[in-house]
C-alpha positions in Angstrom: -5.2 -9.7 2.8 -4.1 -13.3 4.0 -2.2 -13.4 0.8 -0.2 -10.3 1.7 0.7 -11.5 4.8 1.6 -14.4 3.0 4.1 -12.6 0.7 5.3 -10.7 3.9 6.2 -13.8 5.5 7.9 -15.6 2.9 9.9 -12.4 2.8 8.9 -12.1 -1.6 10.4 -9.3 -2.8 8.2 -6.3 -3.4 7.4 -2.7 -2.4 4.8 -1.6 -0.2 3.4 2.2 -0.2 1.1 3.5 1.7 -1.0 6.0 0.1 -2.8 7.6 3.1 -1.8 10.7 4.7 1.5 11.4 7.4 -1.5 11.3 10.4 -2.8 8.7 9.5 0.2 6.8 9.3 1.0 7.5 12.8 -1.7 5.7 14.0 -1.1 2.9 12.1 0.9 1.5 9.6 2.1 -2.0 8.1 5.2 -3.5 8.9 7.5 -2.0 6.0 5.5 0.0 4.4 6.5 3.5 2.4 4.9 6.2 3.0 4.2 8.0 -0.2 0.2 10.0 0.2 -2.1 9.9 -2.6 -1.8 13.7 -3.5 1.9 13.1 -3.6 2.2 9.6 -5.9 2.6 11.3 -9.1 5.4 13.7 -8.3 7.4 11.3 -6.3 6.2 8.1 -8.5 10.5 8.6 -9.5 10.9 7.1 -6.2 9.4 3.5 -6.9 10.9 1.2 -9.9 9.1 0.1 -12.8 10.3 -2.9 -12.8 9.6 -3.8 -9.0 6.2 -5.6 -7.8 4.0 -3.1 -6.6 1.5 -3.3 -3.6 -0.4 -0.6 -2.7 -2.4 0.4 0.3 -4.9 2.7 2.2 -7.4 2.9 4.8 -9.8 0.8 2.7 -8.6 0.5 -0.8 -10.4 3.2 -3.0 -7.4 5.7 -2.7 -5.0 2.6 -3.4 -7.3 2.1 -6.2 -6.5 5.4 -7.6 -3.2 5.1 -6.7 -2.9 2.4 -9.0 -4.7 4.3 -11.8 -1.9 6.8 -11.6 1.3 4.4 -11.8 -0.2 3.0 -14.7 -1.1 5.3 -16.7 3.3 6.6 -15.5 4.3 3.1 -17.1 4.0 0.7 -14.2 2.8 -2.8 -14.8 3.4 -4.9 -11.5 0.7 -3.2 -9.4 -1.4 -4.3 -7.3 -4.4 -3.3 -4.9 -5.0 -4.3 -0.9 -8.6 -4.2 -1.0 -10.2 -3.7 2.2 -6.9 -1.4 3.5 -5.2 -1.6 6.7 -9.2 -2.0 7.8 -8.6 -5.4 6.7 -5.8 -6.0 8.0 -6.6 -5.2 11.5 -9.7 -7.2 11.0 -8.4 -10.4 9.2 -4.4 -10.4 10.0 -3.2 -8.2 13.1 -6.1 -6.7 16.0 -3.6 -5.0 17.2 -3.4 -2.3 14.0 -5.7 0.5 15.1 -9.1 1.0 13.5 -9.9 4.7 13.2 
């Protein structure tokens, strides 16, 4: 997580989804992430670039995980997992992000 945050504040080039669903990113969200829910990743997957560095997220990191699992097996290589979610993050990084 603190490397994220990291990455966010060195302003590193990469794109951040958010694999949970629309309600749940109401309640909370990351500062610039895109919304794009689980169910949804393979249709829209056109949306993200191959080339680009990856992160994904979710509440906690197993549907992030799958995510992943997805975008690879679509051709994607730069990918990579928040583990512990946007849990994490309001645990570790920002108190502020609602648990729920």
């Amino acid at each position: 997580m603190k490397e994220l945050k990291a990455r966010m504040d060195r302003k590193d080039k990469f794109t951040l989804v958010d694999v949970r669903e629309p309600s749940e990113y109401e309640i909370a969200r990351l500062p610039g992430a895109r919304l794009i829910p689980l169910a949804d990743v393979a249709v829209r997957a056109n949306e993200l670039d191959t080339a680009d560095d990856i992160v994904v997220h979710c509440r906690s990191g197993v549907r992030s995980a799958k995510a992943i699992q997805i975008l690879k097996q679509m051709g994607f290589k730069k990918l990579s997992n928040v583990k512990g979610g946007i849990r994490a993050w309001s645990d570790e990084i920002d108190p502020s992000v609602p648990q729920y």
